[in-house]
VEXDRENKOL-296085 format. One record per residue (C-alpha): residue number from 0; residue in three letters; x, y, z. Coordinates in steps of 0.05 Angstrom, whole numbers, plus 5000, padded with zeros to 4 digits. Example, Ala and Ser with C-alpha at 12.3 -4.5 7.8 and 13.67 -1.06 7.14 Angstrom:
! residues 2
@num:0, residu:ALA, x:5246, y:4910, z:5156 .
@num:1, residu:SER, x:5273, y:4979, z:5143 .
END
This chain:
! residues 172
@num:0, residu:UNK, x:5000, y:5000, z:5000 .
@num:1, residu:UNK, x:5028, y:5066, z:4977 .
@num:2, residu:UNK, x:5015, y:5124, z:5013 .
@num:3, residu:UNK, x:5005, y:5186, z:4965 .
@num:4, residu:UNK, x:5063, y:5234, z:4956 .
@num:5, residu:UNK, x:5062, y:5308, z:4954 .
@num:6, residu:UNK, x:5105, y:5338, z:4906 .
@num:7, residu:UNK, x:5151, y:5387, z:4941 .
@num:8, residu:UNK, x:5123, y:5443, z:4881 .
@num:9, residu:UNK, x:5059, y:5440, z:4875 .
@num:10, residu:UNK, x:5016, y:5444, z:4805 .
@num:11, residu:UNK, x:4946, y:5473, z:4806 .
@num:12, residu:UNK, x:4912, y:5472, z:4739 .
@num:13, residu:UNK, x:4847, y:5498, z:4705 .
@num:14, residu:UNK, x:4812, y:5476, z:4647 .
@num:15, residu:UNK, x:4758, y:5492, z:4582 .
@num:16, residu:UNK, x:4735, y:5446, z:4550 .
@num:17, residu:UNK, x:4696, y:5439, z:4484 .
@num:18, residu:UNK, x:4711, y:5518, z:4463 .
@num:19, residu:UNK, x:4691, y:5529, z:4392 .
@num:20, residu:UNK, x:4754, y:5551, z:4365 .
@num:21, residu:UNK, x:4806, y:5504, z:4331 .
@num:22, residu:UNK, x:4866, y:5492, z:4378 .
@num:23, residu:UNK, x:4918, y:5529, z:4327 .
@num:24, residu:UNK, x:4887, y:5587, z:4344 .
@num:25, residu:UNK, x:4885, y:5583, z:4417 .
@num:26, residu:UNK, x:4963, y:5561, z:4417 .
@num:27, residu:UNK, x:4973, y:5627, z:4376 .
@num:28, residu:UNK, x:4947, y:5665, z:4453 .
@num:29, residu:UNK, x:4982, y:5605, z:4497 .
@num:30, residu:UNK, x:5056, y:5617, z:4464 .
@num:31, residu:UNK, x:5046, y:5679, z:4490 .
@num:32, residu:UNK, x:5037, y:5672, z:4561 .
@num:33, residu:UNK, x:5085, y:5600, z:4579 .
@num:34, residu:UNK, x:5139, y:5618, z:4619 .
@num:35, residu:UNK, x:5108, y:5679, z:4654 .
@num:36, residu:UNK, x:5090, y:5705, z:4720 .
@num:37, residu:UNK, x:5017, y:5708, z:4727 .
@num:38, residu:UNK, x:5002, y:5776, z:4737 .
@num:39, residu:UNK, x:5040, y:5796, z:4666 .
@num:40, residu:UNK, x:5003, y:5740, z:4628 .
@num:41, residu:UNK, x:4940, y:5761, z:4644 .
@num:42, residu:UNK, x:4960, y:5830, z:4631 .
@num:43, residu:UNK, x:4989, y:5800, z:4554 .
@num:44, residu:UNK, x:4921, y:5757, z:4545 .
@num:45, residu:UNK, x:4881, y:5822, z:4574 .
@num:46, residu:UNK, x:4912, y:5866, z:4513 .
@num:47, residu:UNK, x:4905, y:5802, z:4461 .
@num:48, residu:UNK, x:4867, y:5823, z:4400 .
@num:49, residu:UNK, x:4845, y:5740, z:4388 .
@num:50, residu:UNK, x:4766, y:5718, z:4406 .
@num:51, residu:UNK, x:4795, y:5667, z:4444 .
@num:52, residu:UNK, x:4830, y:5711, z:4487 .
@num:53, residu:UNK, x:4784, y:5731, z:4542 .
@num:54, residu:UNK, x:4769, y:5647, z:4557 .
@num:55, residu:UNK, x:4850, y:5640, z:4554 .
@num:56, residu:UNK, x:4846, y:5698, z:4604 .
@num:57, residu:UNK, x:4783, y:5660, z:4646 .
@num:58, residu:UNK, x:4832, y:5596, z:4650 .
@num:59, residu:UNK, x:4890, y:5636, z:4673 .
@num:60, residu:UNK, x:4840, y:5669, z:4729 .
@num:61, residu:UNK, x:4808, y:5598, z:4744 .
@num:62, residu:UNK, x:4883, y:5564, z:4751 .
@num:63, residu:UNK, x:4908, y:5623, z:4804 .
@num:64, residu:UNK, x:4838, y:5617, z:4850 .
@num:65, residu:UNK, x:4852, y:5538, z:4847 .
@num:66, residu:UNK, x:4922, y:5550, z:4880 .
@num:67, residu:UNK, x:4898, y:5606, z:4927 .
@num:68, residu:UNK, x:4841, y:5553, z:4951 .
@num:69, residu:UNK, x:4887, y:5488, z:4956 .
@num:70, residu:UNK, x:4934, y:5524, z:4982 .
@num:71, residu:UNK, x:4902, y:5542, z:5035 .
@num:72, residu:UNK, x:4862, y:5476, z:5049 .
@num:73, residu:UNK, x:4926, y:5437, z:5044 .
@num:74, residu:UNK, x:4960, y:5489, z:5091 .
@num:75, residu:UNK, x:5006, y:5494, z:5044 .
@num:76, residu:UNK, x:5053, y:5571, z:5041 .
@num:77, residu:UNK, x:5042, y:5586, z:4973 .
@num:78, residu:UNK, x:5062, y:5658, z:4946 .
@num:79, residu:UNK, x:5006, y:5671, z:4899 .
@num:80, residu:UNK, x:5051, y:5729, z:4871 .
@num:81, residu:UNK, x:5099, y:5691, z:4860 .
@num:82, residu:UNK, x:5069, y:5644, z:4814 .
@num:83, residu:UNK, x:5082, y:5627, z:4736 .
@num:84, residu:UNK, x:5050, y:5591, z:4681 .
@num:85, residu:UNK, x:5086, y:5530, z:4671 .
@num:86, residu:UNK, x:5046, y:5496, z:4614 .
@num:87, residu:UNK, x:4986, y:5521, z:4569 .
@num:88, residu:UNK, x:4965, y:5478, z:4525 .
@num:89, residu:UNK, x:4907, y:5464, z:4473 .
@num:90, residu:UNK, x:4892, y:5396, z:4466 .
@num:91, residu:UNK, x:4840, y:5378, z:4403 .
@num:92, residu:UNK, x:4769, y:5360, z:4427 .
@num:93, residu:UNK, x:4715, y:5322, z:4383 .
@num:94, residu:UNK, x:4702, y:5348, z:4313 .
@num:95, residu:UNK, x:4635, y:5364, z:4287 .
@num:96, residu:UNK, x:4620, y:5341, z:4221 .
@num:97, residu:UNK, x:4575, y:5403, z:4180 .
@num:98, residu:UNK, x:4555, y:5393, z:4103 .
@num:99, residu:UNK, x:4556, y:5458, z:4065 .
@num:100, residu:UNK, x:4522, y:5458, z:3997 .
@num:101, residu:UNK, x:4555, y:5454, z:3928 .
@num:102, residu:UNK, x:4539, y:5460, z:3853 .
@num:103, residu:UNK, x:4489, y:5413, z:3819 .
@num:104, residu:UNK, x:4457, y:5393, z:3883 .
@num:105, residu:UNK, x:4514, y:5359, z:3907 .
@num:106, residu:UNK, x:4540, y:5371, z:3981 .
@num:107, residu:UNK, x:4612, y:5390, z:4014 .
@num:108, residu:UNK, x:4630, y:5362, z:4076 .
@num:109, residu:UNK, x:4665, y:5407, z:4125 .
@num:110, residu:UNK, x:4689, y:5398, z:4208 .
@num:111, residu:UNK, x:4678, y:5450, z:4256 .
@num:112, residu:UNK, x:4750, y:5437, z:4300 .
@num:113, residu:UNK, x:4745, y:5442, z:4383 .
@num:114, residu:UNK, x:4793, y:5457, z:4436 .
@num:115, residu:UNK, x:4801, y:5438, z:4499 .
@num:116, residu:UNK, x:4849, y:5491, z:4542 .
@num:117, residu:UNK, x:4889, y:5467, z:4600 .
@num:118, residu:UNK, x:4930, y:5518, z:4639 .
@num:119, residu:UNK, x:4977, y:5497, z:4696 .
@num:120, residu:UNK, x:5011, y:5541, z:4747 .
@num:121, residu:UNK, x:5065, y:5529, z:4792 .
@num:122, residu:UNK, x:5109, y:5567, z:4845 .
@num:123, residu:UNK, x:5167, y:5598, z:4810 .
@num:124, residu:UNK, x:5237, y:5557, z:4840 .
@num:125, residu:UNK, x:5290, y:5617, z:4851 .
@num:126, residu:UNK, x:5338, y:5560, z:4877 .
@num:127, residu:UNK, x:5343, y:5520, z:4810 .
@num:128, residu:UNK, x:5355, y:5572, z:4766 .
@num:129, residu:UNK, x:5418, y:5589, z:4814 .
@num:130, residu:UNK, x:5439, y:5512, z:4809 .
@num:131, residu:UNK, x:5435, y:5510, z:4729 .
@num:132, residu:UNK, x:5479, y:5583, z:4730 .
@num:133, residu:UNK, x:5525, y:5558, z:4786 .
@num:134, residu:UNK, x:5552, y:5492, z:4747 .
@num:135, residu:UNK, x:5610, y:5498, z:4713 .
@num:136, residu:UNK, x:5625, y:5482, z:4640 .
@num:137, residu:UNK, x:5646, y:5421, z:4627 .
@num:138, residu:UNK, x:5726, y:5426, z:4615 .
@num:139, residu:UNK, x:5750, y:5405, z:4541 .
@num:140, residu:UNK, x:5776, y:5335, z:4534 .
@num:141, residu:UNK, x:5842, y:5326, z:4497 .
@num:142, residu:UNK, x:5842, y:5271, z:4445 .
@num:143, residu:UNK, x:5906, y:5228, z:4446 .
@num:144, residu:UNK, x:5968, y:5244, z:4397 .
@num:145, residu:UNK, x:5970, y:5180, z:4372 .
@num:146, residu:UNK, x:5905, y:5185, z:4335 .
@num:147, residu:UNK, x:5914, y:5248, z:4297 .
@num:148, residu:UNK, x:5987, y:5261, z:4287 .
@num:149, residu:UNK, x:5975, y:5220, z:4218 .
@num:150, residu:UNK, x:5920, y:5257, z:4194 .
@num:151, residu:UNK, x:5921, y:5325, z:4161 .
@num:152, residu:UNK, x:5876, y:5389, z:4180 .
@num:153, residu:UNK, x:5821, y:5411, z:4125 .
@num:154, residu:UNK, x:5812, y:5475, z:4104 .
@num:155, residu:UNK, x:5749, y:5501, z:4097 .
@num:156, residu:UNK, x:5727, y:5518, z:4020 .
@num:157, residu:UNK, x:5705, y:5593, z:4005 .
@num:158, residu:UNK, x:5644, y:5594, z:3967 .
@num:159, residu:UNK, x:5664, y:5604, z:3892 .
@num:160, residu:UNK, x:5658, y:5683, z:3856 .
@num:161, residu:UNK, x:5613, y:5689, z:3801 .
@num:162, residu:UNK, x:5656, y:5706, z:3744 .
@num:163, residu:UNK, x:5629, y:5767, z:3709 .
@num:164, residu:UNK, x:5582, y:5768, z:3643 .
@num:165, residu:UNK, x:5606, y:5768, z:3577 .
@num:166, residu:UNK, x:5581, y:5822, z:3534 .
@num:167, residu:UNK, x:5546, y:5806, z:3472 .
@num:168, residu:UNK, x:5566, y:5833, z:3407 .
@num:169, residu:UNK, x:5521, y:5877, z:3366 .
@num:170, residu:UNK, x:5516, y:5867, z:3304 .
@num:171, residu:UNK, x:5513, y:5920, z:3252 .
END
């Protein structure tokens, strides 16, 4: 029996499902926002000129008041400011099939694309961005003499000049 394990970061995440938009347009407004704090994504999706926008912007809202509300159930000291998107993705929901009609009584068949949005946010880790800066480079390895004292270096070819254009001769 396995007792559950909290993760020592917590996610919290919001979701929309079945939005009628296709999900290349709603990852147009999620590029935007992965990666940053909360408070400056909402201001990004806030300013968004995209119809999706203002659900992108209802997620965002939804995913912050999960945190603030598990947070505090879980007693857990979560810095709501100090929170960041860490994935926003749209996922493809069912398609509806529509019939348009064409010439000569004939009929085209067409699909009306859904999304379903999933924002998660996370507390932002100060300590393992210092960890990834703090490691030094790897030092460069030396290959062995042996191994390439028979072989000569190659130089690198310059690409080629156009030579110029001959004139043609007029005739007279």
């Amino acid at each position: 029996m396995h007792k559950a394990v909290e993760p020592k970061f917590p996610e919290f995440r919001a979701e929309a499902k079945f939005q009628r938009t296709s999900p290349q347009k709603a990852k147009l407004v999620l590029d935007l926002i992965k990666g940053m704090r909360v408070e400056k994504a909402i201001n990004t999706v806030a300013f968004t000129n995209k119809r999706i926008a203002p659900v992108v912007e209802k997620v965002l809202r939804s995913a912050i008041q999960n945190a603030q509300y598990l947070s505090d159930e879980r007693n857990l000291n979560i810095d709501i400011d100090n929170l960041i998107v860490k994935t926003a993705v749209a996922n493809e929901g069912p398609r509806m099939k529509r019939i348009r009609p064409a010439p000569m009584g004939r009929a085209f068949r067409y699909q009306r694309r859904i999304a379903h949005i999933i924002i998660t946010v996370a507390e932002k880790q100060s300590g393992a961005v210092v960890k990834a800066e703090a490691t030094p480079a790897p030092a460069a390895t030396t290959k062995p003499a042996g191994k390439t004292a028979g072989k000569k270096a190659v130089a690198k070819k310059t690409a080629a000049k156009k030579a110029p254009a001959k004139k043609k001769a007029v005739a007279k």
